[in-house]
N, C-alpha and C positions, 0 to 999 in steps of 0.2 A: 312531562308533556310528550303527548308522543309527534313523533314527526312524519310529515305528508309528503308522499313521492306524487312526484308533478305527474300528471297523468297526460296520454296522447290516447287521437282519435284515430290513430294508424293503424292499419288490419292486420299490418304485421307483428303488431306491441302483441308480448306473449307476456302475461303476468306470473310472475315466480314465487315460490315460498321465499326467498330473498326482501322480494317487495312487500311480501305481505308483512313479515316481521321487520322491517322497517315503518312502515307506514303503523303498526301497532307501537313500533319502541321495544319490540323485546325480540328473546336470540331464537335464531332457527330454532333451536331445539325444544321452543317453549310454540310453538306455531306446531310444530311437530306433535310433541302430543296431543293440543287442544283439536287437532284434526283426525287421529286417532284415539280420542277419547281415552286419553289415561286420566286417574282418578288424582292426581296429586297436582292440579293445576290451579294454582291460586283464581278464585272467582273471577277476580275483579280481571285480572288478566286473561283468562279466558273472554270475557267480554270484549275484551279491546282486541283481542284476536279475531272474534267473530264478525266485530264491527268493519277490520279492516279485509275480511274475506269477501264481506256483503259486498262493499265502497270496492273494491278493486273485481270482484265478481271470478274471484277466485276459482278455478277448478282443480282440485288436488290429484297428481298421475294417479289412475288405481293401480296400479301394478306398482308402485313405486309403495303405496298403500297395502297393499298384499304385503310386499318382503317386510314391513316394517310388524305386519299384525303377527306376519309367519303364522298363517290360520290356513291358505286357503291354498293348496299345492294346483300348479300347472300342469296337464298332461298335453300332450303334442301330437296329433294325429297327421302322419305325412305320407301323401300319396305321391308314390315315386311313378316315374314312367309311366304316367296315365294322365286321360285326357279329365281335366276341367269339371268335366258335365259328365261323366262315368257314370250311368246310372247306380251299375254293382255295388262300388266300392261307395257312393253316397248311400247307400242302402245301410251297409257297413260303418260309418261316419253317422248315421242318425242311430243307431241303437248304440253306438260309443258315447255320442252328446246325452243320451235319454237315462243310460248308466248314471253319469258324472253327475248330470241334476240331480238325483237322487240321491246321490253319495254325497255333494257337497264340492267339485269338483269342477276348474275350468277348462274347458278344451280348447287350444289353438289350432287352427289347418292350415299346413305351408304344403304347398304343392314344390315337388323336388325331378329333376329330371338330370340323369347323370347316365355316363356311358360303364360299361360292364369291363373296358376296357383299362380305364383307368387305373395306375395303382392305387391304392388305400390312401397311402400317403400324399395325393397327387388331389385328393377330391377337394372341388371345390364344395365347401358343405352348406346347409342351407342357415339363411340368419338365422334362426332359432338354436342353432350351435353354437354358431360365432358370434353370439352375446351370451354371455356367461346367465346363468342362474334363471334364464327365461321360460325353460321347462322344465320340470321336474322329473317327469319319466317320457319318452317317446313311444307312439304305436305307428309300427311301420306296415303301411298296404301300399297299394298296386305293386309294382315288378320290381323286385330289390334283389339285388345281386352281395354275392361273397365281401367284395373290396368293401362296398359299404359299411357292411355290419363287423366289418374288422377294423374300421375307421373307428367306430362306437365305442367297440371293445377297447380299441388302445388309449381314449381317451375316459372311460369308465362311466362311460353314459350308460346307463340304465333305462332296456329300451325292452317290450315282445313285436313280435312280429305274426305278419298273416302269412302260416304256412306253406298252402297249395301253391302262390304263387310268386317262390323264393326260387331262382334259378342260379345254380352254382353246383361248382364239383366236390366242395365242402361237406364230409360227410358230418354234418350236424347232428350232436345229438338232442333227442327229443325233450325241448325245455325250452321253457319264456317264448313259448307257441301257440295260437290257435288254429285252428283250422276246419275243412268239414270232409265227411266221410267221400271221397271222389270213388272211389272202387265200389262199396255198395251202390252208388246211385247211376254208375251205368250197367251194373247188372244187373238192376229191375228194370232198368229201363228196355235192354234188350231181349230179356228174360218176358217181358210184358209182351213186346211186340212177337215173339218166339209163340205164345200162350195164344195168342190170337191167328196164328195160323202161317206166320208173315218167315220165307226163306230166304228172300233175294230181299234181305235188308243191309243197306251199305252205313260204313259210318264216314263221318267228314270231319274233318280238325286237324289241326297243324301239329304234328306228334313231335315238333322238333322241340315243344313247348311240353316241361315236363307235367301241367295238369291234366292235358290233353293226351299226352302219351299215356298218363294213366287213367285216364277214361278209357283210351283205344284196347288196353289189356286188357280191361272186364269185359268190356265190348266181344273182344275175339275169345276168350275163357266162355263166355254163355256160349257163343255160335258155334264152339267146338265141341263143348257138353252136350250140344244138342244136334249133332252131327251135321250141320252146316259150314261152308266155308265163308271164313270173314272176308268181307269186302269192304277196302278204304280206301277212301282221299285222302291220303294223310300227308299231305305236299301242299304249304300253303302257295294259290295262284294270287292272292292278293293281302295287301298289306290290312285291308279294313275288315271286319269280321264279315260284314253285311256282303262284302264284294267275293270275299271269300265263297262264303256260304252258295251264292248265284254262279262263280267260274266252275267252285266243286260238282253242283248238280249239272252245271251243262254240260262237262267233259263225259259223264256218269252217261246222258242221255242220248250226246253226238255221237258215242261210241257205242252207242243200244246195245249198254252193258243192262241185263232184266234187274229189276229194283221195283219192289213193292212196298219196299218201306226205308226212309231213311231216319238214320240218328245224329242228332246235328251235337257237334259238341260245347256248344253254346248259342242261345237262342236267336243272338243277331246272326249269328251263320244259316240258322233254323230259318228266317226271316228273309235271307238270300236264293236260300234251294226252293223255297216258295214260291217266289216270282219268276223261277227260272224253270218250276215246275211247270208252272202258268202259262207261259211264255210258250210252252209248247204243248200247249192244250189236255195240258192231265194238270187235273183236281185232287186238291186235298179234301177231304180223306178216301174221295171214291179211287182215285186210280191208288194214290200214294201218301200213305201213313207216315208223320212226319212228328216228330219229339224233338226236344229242344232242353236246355241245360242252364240253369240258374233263376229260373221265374222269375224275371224281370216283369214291370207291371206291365209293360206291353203285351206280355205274353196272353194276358188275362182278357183284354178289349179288341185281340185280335177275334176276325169271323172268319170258322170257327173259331173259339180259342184254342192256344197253343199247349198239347200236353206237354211236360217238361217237369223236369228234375227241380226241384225247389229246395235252395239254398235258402236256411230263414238267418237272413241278411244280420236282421237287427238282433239276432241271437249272438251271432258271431262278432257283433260289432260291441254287443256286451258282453259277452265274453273276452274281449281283448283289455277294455276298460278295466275289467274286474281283476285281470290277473296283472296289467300294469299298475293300480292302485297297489294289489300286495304286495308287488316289489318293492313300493316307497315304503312301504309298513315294515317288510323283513329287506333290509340294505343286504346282499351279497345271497339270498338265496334263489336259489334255481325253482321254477314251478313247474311241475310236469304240464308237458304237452294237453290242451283240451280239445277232442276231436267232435265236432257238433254233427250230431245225424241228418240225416237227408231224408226227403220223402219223394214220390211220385207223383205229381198233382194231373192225373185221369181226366182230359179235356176232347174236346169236339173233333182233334186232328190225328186221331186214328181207331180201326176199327178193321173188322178181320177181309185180308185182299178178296177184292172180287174174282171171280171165275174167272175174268176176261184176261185180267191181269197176269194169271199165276202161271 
């Protein structure tokens, strides 16, 4: 006969597989299976299992479900030193998720914020570490530094990372990486505005930031090929992109240093030198041709819309999916580096400088 656990109407009572195989009369280990459906479970007993999951309104952990079926592996997408609400890197995070559906594959998001400073051994790491067995491989985006990724290594987590924006002195070789082409896409980009007639084009971006630094070099590589001198802001005045972008152009305009065109090296800075174009009575694109870096959707429903460099997000965010899955399939081997192209997306905010301008 089986036996009944007295039941409460307390919001705190948490029902356990404990209770459930008690209240059927039979062991964990037979509750256990008839919940993951193994084939060798006497009928009759299965019934009195089901009946006591109905009666107690059982919910079984899925993750607890997972490690038992060992079918369904965890990938870990963790964005380090970035804000919450990132457009980018959620752009990056939806074509990770959109992979793993397709493949058969769960994704977790721990957001992680840790100092550059810290030794290795010293990080506090995020829970998805410190419970054993909760991820299976990690993909790491936003700003991740050297200590981190030596953290990983020492404890043999099996992890790729978003290339462009790894900053460390760590000369890494190119493997268990994705990344996108940064060098071609600011030499079209400047290459573009060069085409259109434009010489007093500046560029803005914080070079102390190595994706940035390596925008600024194709940047000044085109404006030297084409016998102009490059002009930068490359001293960030502000911590926000947005704030960035508006102190860069007003230094550029207080100083009536000539600029017909500028190159923003990401579009919220793009979205800054705007307003502060504005601000002083020259118009995009009649006074000043303006390009922008990562096509974020804003970029698209701004009036004009914003020409910019377009990073296809959910490429890259499938592409980081795909080469974390092989790692779990081949344990110990390295995947070459995958670098994703860039394109020029040719919008409303530039076009060849006016007479008045030049």
């Amino acid at each position: 006969m089986a036996r009944r656990v007295k039941r409460t109407d307390s919001v705190n009572s948490i029902t356990t597989i404990k209770d459930v195989a008690r209240t059927a009369g039979v062991s964990i280990g037979t509750v256990s299976r008839v919940i993951n459906k193994f084939p060798d479970v006497d009928p009759q007993l299965q019934e009195r299992v089901e009946a006591a999951i109905r009666e107690l309104n059982y919910r079984p952990n899925a993750r607890a479900r997972l490690f038992v079926q060992n079918s369904t592996p965890v990938l870990s997408f963790i964005l380090s030193n970035r804000g919450l609400l990132n457009p980018f890197h959620s752009g990056i995070l939806q074509g990770v998720e959109q992979y793993c559906a397709r493949a058969g594959y769960f994704v977790m998001f721990t957001k992680y914020d840790y100092s550059r400073e810290t030794p290795s051994g010293a990080l506090e790491l995020p829970g998805v570490l410190r419970s054993h067995g909760m991820a299976d491989c990690l993909i790491l985006a936003g700003t991740n530094y050297d200590n981190f990724l030596e953290a990983l290594e020492s404890m043999s987590v099996p992890f790729v990372t978003l290339s462009n924006h790894h900053v460390g002195a760590a000369n890494r070789p190119p493997f268990d990486r994705v990344g996108w082409d940064d060098t071609t896409g600011a030499l079209e980009a400047t290459k573009y505005l060069i085409a259109l007639g434009h010489e007093h084009i500046w560029f803005i971006g914080d070079t102390s930031l190595p994706w940035y630094s390596q925008r600024y070099a194709a940047y000044s590589r085109a404006m030297v090929e084409a016998g102009f001198e490059p002009r930068g802001q490359t001293v960030s005045l502000s911590d926000n992109w947005y704030g960035n972008g508006y102190a860069c152009a007003e230094v550029i305009l207080e100083q009536k240093q000539p600029v017909t065109a500028i190159f923003a090296a990401y579009d919220e800075m793009a979205f800054g030198a705007w307003d502060a174009l504005r601000k002083h009575g020259l118009e995009v694109p009649r006074d000043v041709s303006l390009i922008g870096y990562g096509d974020n959707d804003e970029a698209q429903f701004k009036s004009p819309a914003l020409t910019s460099v377009r990073i296809n997000k959910a490429q890259v965010g499938s592409e980081l999916a795909k080469m974390a899955i092989e790692k779990l399939q081949n344990p110990g081997v390295r995947i070459p580096e995958v670098v994703v192209p860039v394109t020029l997306a040719k919008r409303g905010t530039t076009r060849p400088p006016s007479t008045a301008s030049q």
